[in-house]
BANUSE-25820 format. One record per residue (C-alpha): residue number from 1; x, y, z. Coordinates in Angstrom, 2 decimals, always signed. Layout:
BEGIN
<atom nr="NUM" X="X" Y="Y" Z="Z"/>
...
//
This chain:
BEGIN
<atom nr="1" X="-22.51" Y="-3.21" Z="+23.99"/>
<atom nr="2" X="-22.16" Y="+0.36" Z="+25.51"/>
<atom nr="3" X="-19.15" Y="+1.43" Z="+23.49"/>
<atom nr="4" X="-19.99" Y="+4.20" Z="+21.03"/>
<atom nr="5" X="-18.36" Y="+4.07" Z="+17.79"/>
<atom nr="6" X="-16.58" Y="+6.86" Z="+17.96"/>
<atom nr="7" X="-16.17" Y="+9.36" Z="+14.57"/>
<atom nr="8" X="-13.60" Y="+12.41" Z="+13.99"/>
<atom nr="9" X="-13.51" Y="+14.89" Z="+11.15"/>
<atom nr="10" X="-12.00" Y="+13.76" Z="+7.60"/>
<atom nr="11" X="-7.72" Y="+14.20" Z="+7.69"/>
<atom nr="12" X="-5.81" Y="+14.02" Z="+4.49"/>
<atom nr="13" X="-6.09" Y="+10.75" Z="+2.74"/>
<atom nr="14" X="-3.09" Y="+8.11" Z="+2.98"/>
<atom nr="15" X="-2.68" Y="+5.81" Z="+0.15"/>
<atom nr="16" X="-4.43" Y="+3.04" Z="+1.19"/>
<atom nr="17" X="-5.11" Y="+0.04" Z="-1.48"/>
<atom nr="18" X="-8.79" Y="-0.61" Z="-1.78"/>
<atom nr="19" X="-11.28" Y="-3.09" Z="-3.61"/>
<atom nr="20" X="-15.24" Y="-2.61" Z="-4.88"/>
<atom nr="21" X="-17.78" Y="-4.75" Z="-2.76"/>
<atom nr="22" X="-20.88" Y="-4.49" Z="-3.28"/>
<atom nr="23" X="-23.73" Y="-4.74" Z="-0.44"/>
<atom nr="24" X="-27.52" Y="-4.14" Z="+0.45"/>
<atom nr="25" X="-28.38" Y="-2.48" Z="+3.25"/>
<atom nr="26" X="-31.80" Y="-0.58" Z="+4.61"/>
<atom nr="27" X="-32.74" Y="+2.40" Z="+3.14"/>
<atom nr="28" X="-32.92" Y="+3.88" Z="+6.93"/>
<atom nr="29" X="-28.95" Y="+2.72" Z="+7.47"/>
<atom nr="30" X="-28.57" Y="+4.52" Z="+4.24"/>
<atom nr="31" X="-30.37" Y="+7.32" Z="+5.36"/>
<atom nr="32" X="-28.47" Y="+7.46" Z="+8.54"/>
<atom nr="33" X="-24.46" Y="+6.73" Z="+6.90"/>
<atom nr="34" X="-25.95" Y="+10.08" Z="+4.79"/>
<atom nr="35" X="-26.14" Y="+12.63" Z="+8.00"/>
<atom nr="36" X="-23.01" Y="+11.00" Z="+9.29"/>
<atom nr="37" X="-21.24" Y="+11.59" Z="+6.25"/>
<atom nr="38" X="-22.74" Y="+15.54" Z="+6.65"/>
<atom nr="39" X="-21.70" Y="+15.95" Z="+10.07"/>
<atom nr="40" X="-18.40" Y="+14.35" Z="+9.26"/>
<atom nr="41" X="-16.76" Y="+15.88" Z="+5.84"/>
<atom nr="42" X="-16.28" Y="+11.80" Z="+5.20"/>
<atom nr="43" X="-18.02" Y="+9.70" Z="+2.50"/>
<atom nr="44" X="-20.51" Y="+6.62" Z="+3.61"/>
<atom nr="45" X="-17.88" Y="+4.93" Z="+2.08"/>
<atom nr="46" X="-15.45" Y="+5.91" Z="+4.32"/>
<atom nr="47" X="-17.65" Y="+5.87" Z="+7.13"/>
<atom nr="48" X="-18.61" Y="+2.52" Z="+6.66"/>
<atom nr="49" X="-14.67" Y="+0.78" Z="+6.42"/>
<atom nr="50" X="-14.20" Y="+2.58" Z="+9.64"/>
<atom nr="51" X="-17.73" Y="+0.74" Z="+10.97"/>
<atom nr="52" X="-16.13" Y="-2.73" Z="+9.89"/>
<atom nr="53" X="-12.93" Y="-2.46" Z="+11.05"/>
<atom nr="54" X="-14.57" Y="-1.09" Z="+14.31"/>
<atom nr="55" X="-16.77" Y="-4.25" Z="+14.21"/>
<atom nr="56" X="-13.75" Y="-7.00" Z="+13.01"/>
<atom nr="57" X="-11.90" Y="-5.69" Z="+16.28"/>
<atom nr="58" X="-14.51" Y="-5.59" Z="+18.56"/>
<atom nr="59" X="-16.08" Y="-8.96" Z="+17.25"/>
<atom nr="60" X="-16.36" Y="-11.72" Z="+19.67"/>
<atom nr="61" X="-17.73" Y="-15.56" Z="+18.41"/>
<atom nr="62" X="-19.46" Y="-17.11" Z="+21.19"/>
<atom nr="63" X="-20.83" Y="-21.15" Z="+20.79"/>
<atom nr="64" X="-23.97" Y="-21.48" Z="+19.70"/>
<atom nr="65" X="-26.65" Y="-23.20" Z="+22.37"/>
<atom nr="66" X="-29.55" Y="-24.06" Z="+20.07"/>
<atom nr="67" X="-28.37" Y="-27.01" Z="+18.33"/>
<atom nr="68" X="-28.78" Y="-24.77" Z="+15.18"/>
//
């Protein structure tokens, strides 16, 4: 996939109704939502609903071949 996921700097917030989910991750995606959130003004936590609903739009389920 060549789009790039593209990022702007934080605007004020809207009032947006939000739930706690909890995840694991790699400590090097960690590492990597941390610089974004530098270069951004936005939290990881911010960063990362924009990542999802980035990834729930762009998503595309294809059949699986392998007899899995």
């Amino acid at each position: 996939m060549s789009e790039k996921f593209v990022v702007t700097k934080k605007m004020p917030i809207s009032n947006e109704k939000s739930v706690t989910f909890t995840i694991r991750i790699d400590r090097e995606l960690q590492e990597e939502y941390d610089k974004l959130a530098l270069a951004s003004d936005r939290s990881r936590n911010e960063l990362i609903n924009l990542a999802l609903k980035y990834a729930i739009s762009n998503l595309k389920f294809v059949e699986n071949t392998d007899n899995e």
